[in-house]
Structures are given as C-alpha cells and as structure tokens.
C-alpha positions in Angstrom: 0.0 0.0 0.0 1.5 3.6 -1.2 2.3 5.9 1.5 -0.4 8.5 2.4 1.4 11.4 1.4 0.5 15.4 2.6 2.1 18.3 1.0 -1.0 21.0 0.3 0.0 23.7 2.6 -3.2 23.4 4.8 -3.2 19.4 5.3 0.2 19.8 6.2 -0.6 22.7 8.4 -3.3 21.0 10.1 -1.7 17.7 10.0 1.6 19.2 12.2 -0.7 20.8 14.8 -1.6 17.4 15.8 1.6 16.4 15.8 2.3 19.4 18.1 4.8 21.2 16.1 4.4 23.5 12.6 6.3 23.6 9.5 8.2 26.8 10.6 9.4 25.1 13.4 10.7 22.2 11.4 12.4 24.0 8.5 14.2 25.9 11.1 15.3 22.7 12.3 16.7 21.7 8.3 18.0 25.1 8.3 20.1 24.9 10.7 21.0 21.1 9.4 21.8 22.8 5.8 24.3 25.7 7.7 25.8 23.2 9.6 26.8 21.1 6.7 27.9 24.1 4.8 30.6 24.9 7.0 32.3 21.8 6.6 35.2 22.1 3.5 37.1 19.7 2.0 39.7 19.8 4.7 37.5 18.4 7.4 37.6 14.4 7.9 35.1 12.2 5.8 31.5 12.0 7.4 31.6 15.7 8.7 29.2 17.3 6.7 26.8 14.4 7.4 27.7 14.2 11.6 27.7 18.0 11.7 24.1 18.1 10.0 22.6 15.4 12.7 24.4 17.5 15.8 23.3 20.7 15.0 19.9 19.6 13.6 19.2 17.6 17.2 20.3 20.3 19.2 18.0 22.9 17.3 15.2 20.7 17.1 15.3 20.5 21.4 16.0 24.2 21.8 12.5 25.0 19.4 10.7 22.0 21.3 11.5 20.9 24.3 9.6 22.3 27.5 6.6 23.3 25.0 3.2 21.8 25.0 4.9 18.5 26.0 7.8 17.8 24.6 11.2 16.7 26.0 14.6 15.8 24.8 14.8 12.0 24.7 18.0 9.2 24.4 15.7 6.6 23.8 18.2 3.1 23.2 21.3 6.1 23.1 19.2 7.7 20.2 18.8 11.6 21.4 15.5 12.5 19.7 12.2 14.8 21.7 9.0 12.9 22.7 6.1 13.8 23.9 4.6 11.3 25.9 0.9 13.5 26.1 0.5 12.2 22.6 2.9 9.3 22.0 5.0 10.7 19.6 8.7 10.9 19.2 10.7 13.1 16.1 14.5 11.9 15.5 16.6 13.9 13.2 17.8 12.2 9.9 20.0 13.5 7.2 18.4 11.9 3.9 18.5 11.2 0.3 17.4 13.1 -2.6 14.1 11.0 -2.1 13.4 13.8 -0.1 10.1 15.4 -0.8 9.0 13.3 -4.2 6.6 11.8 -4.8 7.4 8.0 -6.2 10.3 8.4 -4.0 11.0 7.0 -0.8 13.9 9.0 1.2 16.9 6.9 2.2 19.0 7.6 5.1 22.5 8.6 3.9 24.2 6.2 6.2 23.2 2.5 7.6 21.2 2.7 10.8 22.2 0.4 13.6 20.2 -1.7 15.5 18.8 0.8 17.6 17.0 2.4 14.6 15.4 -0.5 13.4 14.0 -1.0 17.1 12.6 2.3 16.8 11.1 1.4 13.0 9.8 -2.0 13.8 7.9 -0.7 16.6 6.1 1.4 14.2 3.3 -0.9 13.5 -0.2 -1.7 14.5 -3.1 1.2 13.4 -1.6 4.9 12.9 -4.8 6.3 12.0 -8.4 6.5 13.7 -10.9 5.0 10.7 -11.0 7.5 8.2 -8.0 9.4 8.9 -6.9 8.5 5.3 -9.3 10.3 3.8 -9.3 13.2 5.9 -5.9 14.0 7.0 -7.0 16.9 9.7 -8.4 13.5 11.8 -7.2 12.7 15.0 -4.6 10.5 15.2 -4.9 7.7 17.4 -2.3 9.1 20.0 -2.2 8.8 24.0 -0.4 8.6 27.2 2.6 6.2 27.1 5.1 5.3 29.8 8.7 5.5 28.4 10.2 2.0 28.0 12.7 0.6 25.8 11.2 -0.2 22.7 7.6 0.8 23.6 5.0 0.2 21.1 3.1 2.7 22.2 5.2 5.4 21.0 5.4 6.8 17.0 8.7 7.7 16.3 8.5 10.3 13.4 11.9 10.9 11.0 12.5 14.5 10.2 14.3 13.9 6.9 16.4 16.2 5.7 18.2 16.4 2.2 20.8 19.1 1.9 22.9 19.8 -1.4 24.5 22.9 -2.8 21.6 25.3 -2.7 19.1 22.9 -2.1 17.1 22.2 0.9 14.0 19.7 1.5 12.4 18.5 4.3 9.7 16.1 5.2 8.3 14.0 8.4 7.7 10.7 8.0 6.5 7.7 9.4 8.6 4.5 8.5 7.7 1.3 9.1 9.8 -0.7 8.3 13.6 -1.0 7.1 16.3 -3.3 5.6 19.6 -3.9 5.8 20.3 -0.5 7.6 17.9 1.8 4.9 14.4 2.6 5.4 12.1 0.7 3.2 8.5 1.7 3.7 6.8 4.7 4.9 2.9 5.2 5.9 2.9 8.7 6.4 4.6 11.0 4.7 4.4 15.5 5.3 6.2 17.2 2.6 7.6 20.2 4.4 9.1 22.3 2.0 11.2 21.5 -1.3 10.5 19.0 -4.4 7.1 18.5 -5.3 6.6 20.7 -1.9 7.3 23.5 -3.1 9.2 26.2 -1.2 7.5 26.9 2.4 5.1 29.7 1.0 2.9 31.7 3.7 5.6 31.0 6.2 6.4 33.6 8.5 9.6 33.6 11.0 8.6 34.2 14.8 11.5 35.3 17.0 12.1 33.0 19.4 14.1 33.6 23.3 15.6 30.7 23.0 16.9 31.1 19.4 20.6 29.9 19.2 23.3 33.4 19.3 24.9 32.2 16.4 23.3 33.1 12.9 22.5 30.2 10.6 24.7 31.1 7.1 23.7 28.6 4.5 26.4 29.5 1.6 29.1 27.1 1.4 32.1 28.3 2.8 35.5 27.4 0.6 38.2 25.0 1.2 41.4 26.4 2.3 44.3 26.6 0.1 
C-alpha cells in the first residue's frame, strides 16, 4: 500500500498541529542542518558534513521543542530525539536522500542505521490512524499517554528527513515502518515540508524565538582552504 502522502500547505498545516509542532518550526530545524553542513570544507575528515548536520539539527530541534506543549529531549536506546509522551509521539533527526520530498520516491538515510534504529522502525506498527483518517488528513490521530520503555509500542517515532545539497534544501516528516539492511524501506505517512514537489514553504512567517541559538545560521558554502 502507497504511502499517504500530505504536501498542500493546509493538510500539512493541520496535519503538524496534531503532531504538536508547525512547518516553521521544522524547517528551522533543516535550516540549521543545511548551515551546519555548509561549513564543513574539503579539509575536514570524511563523514563531517553528514555528523555536523545530525548534531546541530538535534540540538536545534530541542532548543525550538522541548519544554513546550509536551515535549522533552529524549535518548531513547542512546538515540537523542524529543518525545512527547501526552501524545505518543517521538521526532528523531535524519540527514536523507534526494528521495526527499517526491513523490514515487522514498527518502533513504544517507548512512546504515544500527540496531537501535530499526528498534525504533519496527515498533512502528499496529493502526496509525483512527478510521478515516486516510481520507481526511486533519483527523485525530490515534495518539495517548505512554510510559517510556525501551522499545515501547506505544510510541510513533517520526523521521525528520532532511536532504541538503549545494543550494538545495528539503524536508519532510515521516512515518517509517519498516527497514532493511540498515535503509528505510517503507513509509505510511509522509508531510512534505518544503522542497521538491513541496514546493518552497510559501505563507511562512519567521517568529522570533528567546531561545533562538546566538549564532546566525549562514547557508552559503564556505571554501576549502588553500
């Protein structure tokens, strides 16, 4: 079965208040993934651009969540992520493919997942949706109150998928379901955030933010060193 997939600016909306947490939140989040990429050069050790994306993409997405309408930073099986246990939902950070944000595409992790991950996947299973959900996206998912265990199926963990590249930047959070061999391999959900057959994150305005980061978020690519 395909993937529901939401990327019309109000299902996604509505869809992310749900969910607890807005598409200006999250493309702050793949902002600051994209700037943190960028100012690795070709000096830095292989795997940089990819760790330094995933560190500074976590990080961001706690300081914008965490303390807010339920959410708090998580380390689930040594996986730092945010859940919010009011509505059984947990959002790890994933640097991804250029899958990202297409549809007939699925986005692929960049690098093989451990263990841990597929824990988190695998768990994913059972009903997402109430009855109906499908066809009306603004629904109520079938979320509530879970205790915090090791591999608790009560929990949804969400990917944040990000796919940064030169000037381009997409995002999406999704639902996968399963994986193989280190890769994700199915999805159930899918919310196009911004890029690809997104678009760009029209009717999107900034907030400012107390806890914003003092550091600006550059997203040119700085230059190697000679």
């Amino acid at each position: 079965m395909s993937p529901q997939i939401l990327k019309k600016p109000i299902e996604v909306d509505n869809r992310l208040r749900r969910l607890r947490t807005s598409r200006e939140q999250l493309i702050e989040v793949a902002e600051a993934m994209a700037a943190a990429a960028n100012e690795c050069t070709a000096n830095d050790p292989t795997g940089s651009r990819g760790w330094r994306s995933w560190q500074m993409g976590t990080r961001r997405n706690r300081e914008i969540h965490s303390g807010r309408e339920g959410w708090a930073n998580d380390n689930e099986d040594q996986i730092p992520s945010i859940l919010n246990e009011e509505i059984g939902v947990r959002i790890v950070v994933c640097n991804t493919d250029d899958g990202t944000c297409l549809n007939g595409r699925t986005p692929q992790n960049r690098s093989r997942k451990g263990p841990a991950t597929q824990r988190l996947v695998d768990n994913n299973q059972g009903d997402l949706f109430e009855a109906g959900h499908i066809a009306h996206p603004d629904s109520v998912i079938r979320l509530r109150p879970v205790k915090t265990e090791a591999a608790s199926p009560d929990v949804r963990t969400y990917m944040l998928c990000v796919f940064c590249q030169d000037d381009e930047l997409r995002a999406e959070l999704s639902f996968a379901t399963r994986s193989s061999a280190g890769f994700f391999a199915k999805f159930e959900e899918r919310i196009f955030i911004s890029g690809g057959d997104a678009g760009k994150l029209d009717g999107v305005k900034r907030k400012e933010s107390d806890d914003a980061s003092e550091f600006e978020i550059p997203v040119k690519r700085k230059k190697s060193n000679s």
